[in-house]
C-alpha positions in Angstrom: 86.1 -57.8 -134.5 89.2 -58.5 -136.8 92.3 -59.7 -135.8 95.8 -58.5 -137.4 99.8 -59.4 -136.8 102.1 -56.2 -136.5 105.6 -57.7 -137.5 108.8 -57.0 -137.0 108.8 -54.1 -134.7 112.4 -53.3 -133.9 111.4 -52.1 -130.3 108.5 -52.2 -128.1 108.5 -50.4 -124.8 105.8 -52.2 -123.1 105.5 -50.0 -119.7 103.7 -53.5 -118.8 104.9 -54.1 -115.0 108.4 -55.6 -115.5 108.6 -52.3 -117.9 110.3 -54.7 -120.4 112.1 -53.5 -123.2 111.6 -56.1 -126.2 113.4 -56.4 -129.6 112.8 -57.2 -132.8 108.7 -58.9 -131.6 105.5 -59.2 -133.6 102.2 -58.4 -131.5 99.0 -60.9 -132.1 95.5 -58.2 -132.0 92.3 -59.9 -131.7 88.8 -58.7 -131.0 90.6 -55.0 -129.8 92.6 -57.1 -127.1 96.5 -58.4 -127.7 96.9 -61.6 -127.8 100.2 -62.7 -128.0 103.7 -61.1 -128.2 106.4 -62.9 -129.6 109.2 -63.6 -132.2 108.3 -65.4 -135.6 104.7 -65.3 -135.0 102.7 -66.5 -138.0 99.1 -66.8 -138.9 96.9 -65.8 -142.2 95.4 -62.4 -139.7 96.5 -59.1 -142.0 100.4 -57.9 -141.7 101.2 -54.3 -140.5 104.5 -54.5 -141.6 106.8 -52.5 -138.6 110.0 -52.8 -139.5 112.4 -49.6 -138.5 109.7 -48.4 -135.8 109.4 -48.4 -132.0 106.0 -49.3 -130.4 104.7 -47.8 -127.3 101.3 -47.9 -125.6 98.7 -45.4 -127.2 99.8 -42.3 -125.2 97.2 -41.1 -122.4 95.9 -37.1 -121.8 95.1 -36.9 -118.6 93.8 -33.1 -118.9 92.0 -31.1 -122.1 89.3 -28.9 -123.1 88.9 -29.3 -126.4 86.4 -26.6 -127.3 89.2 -23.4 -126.9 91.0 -25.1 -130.0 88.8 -22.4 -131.8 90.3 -19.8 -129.4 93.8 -20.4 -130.1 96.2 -17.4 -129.7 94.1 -15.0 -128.8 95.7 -11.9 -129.0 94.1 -10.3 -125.7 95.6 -13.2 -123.9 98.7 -14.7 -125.2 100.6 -12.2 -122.6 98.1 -12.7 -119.6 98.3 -14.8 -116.4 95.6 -17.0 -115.3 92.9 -15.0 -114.1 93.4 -12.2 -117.2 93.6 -14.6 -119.2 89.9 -16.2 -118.5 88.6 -12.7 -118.2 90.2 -12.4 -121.8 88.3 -15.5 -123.0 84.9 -16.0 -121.7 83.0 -13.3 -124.0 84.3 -15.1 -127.0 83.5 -19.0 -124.8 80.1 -17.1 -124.7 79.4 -17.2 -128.2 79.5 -20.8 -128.5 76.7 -23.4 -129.0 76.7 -27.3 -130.4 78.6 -26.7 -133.4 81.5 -25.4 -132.0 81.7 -28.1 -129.2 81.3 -30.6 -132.2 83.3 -29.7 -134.6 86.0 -28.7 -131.9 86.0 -32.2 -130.7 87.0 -33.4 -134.0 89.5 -31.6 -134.6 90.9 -31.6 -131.0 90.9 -35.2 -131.0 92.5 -35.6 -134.6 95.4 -33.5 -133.1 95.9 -35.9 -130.1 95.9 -38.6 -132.3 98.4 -37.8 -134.9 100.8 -37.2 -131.7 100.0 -40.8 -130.9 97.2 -40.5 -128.5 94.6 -43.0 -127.6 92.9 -42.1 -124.8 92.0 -38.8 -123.7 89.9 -36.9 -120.7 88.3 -33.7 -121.6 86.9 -31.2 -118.8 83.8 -29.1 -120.7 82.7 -26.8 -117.9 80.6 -24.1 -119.6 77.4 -25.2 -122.1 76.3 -21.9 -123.7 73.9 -21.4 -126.5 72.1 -25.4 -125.6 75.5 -27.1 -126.0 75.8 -30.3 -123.5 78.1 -32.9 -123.1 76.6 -34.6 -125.4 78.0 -33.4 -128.9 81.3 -33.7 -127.7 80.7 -38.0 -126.3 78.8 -38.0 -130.2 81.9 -36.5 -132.1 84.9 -38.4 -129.8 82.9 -41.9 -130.8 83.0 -40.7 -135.1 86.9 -40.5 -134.3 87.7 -43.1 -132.6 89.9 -42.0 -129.6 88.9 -43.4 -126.0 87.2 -40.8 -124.6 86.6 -39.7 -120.8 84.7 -36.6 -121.2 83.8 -34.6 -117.6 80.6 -32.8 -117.2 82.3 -30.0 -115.4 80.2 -26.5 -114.1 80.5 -23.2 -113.0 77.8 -21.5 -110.9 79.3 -18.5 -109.1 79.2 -15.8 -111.8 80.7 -12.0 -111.5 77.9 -10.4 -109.9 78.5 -13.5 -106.3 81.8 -12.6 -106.6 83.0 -15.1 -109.1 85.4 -14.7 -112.5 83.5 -15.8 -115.4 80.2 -13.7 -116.4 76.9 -14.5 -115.3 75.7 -16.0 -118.6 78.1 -18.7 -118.3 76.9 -19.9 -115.1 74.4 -22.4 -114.1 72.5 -23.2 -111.1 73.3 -25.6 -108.7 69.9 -28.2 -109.1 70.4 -27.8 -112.7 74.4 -28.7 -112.7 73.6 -31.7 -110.6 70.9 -32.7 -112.3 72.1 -32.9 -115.9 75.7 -34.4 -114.0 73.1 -37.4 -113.2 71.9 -37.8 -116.3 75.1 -38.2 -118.6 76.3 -40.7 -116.1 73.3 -42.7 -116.5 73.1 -41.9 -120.3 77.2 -42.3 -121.6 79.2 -43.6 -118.6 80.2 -47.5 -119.1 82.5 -48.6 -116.3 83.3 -52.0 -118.0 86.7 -53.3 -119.1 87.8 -51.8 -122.5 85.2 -49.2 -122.4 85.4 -46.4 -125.1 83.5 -44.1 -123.0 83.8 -43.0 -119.2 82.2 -39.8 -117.4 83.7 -37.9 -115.0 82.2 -34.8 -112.5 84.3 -32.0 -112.5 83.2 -28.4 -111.2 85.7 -26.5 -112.7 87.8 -24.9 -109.8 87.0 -23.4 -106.3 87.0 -19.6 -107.4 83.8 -20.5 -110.2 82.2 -22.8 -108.1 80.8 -23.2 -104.3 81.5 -25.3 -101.3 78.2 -26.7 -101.9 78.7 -27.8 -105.2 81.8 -29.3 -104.5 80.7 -31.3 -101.7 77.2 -32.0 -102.9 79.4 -33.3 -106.6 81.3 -35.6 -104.8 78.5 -37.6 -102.8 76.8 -37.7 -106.3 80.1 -39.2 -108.4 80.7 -41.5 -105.5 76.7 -43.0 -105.4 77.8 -43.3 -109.3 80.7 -44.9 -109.4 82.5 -42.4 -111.6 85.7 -40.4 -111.5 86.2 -36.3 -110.2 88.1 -34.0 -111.7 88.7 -29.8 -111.2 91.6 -27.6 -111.5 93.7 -27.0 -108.4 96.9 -25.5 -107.1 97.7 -24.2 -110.6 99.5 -20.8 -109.6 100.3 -18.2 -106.7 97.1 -16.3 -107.7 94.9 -19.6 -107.4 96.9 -20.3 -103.8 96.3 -16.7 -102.4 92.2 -17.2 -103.5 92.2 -20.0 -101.7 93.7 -19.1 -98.2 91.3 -15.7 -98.3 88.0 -17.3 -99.5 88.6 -20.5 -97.6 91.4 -20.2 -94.6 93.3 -22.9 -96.0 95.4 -24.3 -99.0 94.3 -26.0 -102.0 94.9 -29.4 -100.6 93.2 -28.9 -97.2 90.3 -27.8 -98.9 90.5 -30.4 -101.3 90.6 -32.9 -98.4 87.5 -31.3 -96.3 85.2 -31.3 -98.7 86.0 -35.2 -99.9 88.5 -34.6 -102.9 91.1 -36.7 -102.2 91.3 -40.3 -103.1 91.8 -42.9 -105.9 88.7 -41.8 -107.6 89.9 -38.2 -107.5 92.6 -36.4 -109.9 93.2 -32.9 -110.4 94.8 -30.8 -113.1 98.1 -28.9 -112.3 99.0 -28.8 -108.7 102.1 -26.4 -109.8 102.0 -25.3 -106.4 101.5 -28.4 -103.6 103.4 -28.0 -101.1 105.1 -31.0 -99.2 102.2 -31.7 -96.9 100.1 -31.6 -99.9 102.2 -33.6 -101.8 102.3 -36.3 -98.7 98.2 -36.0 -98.9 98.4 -37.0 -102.4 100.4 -40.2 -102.1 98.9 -41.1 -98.9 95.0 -41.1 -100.7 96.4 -42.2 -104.1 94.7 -39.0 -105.5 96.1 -38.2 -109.2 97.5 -35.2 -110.5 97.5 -34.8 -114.5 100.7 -32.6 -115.4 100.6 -29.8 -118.3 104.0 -28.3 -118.5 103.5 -26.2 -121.5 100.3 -24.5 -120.4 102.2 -24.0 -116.9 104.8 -22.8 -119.4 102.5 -20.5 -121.5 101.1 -18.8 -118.6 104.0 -18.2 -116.1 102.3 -20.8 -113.9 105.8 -22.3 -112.8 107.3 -25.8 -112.8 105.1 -28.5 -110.7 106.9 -30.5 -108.1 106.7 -33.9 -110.2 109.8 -35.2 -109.4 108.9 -34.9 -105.6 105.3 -36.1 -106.5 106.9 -39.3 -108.4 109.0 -39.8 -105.5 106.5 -39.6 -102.6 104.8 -42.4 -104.6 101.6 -39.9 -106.7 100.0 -40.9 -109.2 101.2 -38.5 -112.3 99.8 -38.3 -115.8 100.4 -35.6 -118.3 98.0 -33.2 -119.9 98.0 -31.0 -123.0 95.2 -28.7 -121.0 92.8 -26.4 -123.4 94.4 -25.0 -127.0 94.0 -21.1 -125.7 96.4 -22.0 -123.0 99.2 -24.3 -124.8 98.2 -23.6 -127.7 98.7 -26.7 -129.0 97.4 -30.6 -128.1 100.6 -32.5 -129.1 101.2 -35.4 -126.4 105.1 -36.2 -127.6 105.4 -32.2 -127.4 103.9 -32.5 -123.6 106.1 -35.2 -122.5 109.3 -34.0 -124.0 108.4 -30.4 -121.9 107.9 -32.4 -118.5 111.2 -34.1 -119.2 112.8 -31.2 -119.5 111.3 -28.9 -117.1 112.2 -31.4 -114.1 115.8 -31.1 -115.6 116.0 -27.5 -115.6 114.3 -27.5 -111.6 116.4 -30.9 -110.4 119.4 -31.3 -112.6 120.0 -33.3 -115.5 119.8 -36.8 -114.3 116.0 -35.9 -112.8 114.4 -37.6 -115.2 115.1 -40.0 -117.6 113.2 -40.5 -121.6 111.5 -43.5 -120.2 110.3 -41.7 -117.4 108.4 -39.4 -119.0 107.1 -41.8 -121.5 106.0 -43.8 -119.1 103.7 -41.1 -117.4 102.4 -40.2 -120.6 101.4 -44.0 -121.1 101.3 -45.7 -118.2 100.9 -43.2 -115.7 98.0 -41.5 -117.4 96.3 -44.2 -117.5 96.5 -45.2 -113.7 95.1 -41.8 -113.1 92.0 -42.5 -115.2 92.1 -45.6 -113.4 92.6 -47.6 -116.7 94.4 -50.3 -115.7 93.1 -52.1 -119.4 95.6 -49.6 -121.1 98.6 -47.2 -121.0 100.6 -51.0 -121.2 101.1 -53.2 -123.9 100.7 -57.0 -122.3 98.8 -59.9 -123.3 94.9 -59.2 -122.2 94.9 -55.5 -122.3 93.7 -53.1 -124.5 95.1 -52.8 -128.4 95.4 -48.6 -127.8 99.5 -49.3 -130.3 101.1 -45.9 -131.4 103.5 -47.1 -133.8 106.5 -44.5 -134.3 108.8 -44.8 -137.5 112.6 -44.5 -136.8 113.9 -44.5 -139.8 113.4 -40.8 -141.1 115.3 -37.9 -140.4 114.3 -37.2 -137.0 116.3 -40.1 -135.6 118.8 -40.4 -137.7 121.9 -40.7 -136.0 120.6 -41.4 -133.0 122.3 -44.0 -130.9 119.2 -45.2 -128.7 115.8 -44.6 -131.3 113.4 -45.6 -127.8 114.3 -43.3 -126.4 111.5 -40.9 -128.7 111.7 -37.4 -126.4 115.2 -37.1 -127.1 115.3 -37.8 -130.7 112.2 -39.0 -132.6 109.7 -38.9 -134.5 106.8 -36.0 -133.5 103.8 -37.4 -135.3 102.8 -41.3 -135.1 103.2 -43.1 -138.4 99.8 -45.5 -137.3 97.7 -45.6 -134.2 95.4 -47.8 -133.2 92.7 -47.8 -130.5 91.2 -50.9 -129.6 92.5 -52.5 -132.3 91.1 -50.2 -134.7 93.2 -47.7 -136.9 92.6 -44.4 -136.5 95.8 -43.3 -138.0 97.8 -44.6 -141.1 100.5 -43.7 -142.3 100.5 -40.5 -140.6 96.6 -39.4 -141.7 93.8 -40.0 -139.3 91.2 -42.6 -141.2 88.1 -41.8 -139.8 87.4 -38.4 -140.3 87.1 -36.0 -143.3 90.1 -33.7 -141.4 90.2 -31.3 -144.6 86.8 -30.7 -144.1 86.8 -30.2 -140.5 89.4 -28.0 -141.0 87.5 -25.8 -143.3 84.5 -25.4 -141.0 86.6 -25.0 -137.8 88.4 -22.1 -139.6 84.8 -20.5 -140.4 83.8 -20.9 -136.9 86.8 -19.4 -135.8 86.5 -16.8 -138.0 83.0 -16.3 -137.2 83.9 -16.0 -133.1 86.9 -13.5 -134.1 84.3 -11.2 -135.9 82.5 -11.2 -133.3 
């Protein structure tokens, strides 16, 4: 692989373990690794010239699904809470097949990466018309991003008792079956890998006991990561103590859902036991304040979490629910949310830049990114400070306050995948044009 020299970057906010704020550096890339940080550093590699930006770590989503980008704004459920909301959606989700799962992917994971993204988890939980996991893996590796798609499920359909409609769900042998074969098909464990799979059912109200249980002996005999939504408002609580006797969390931990292989999306609603679970397993929790926004959800406990020692990452959750997938907009909404709940002084710029880098990454269990240090991963979001969105503003790291809102370049493994503010390796006009179709096409019905 090539090696380049980005010089001259007027601050770089490592979040490496020190969480060392360097001036005016130059970082060394070679073979989609850096190499060396320093001042003065010379060599005949290319120059990306950095002068008048701040570098951070390529910014981490913790929580996504990228196909409802084509179901953004629905009118039926821009007012809705969770559960009319879903009801809203399926029938249109129905209509889906391959395409749309492709060409969503694209455009989902251009989005992210123009708002300085690098490595994203996506949760895919209903495959109608022949879709599979597979067109989304094919279109994240034509982009570029790293990519930790889930092969989530639903199998409990209206007429068990369930919420989505019976032609979305699967059964049971046939969820765990195709769960074992993208694993053994897509999933590389190694250091630096562009592509990890995750099992994630897709909550306890679409999904059995069984499944649950049965999912986690299967990820763990794989080696991979599980995922599901949990917690996420009072409706979600009050399903779980009828259906189940017991909390979110206690059900979580019965059926073997807790632990450092294990996030889960939300957890607006943990209590402090819960919370005290969390740390104690090192389970992971991936925060989306402006879908918890959108849908009346609440404010999660993350200060509490942060301070009981979880493991917090931040997620941009599914475009019908945001309706947007813009990482600096997440973080500058967690920041501020903990503010409005705790005070001003709750949490800091840094803070919640580092849980969209750093933090997002230790809940994928990425340890090779989310940091910029010599030996990890190249994932560099570049930021340009000199334009009109900083200007005039005493402290330009500190981005959530007063910054930039798009990335000026991006690189993932030491590739670019954005330049200059225009992501390089896709056609985006034309994916636009065909997303709009298929958009149109779903809202005709």
């Amino acid at each position: 692989m090539s090696a380049f020299l980005i010089k001259n970057v007027e601050t770089l906010l490592t979040m490496d373990d020190a969480r060392r704020v360097l001036k005016s550096v130059d970082i060394r890339v070679r073979d989609g690794v850096i190499a060396e940080i320093g001042t003065g550093l010379q060599g005949e590699e290319p120059v990306v010239e950095a002068r008048g930006t701040v570098v951070t770590p390529g910014l981490v989503n913790t929580h996504h699904h990228l196909y409802q980008n084509l179901t953004r704004a629905v009118p039926g459920g821009q007012d809705a809470l969770l559960f009319g909301w879903l009801q809203t959606l399926y029938p249109i989700w129905a209509r889906m097949g391959p395409a749309h799962l492709q060409v969503s992917t694209q455009l989902g994971l251009a989005e992210l990466a123009l708002s300085g993204c690098s490595l994203t988890s996506d949760h895919l939980y209903l495959f109608p018309n022949g879709g599979r996991l597979d067109d989304t893996i094919h279109a994240a590796a034509e982009v570029g991003l790293r990519f930790h798609p889930t092969r989530g499920a639903m199998s409990i359909g209206e007429s068990d008792g369930g919420l989505p409609p019976d032609s979305l769900v699967e059964r049971e042998a046939d969820i765990l079956d195709d769960m074992t074969r993208v694993v053994d098909a897509f999933h590389d464990a190694g250091e630096g890998s562009m592509c990890r799979v995750g099992l994630a059912p897709c909550s306890p109200f679409s999904v059995s006991r069984e499944l649950m249980r049965d999912t986690a002996v299967l990820a763990r005999d794989k080696g991979v990561m599980l995922h599901t939504h949990l917690a996420e408002n009072d409706e979600d609580v009050a399903y779980s103590k009828a259906q189940f006797g017991c909390r979110p969390g206690q059900y979580a931990e019965d059926l073997g859902w807790t632990g450092e292989d294990v996030w889960h999306a939300h957890c607006v609603k943990l209590d402090g036991q819960e919370i005290d679970l969390f740390a104690r397993t090192r389970t992971g929790v991936a925060h989306c304040p402006c879908s918890n926004c959108r849908l009346g959800s609440g404010i999660a406990p993350v200060r509490q979490m942060r301070d009981a020692g979880v493991k917090v990452g931040l997620g941009v959750d599914g475009s019908a629910s945001n309706d947007i997938a813009n990482m600096w907009e997440e973080t500058r909404q967690a920041m501020l949310l903990q503010r409005v709940a705790n005070g001003a002084d709750a949490m800091s710029a840094y803070e919640a830049l580092e849980m969209a880098t750093r933090g997002g990454a230790d809940v994928l269990g990425r340890v090779d990114c989310g940091r910029i240090a010599v030996g990890k991963r190249a994932d560099l979001a570049i930021w340009d400070v000199s334009g009109l969105a900083s200007s005039g503003s005493w402290d330009p790291a500190a981005l959530v306050l007063a910054g930039p809102r798009q990335v000026r370049d991006l690189f993932v493994e030491g590739r670019q995948v954005v330049r200059g503010g225009a992501v390089t390796t896709l056609d985006l006009p034309g994916v636009i044009r065909r997303h709009g179709e298929m958009t149109r096409a779903l809202a005709n019905g």
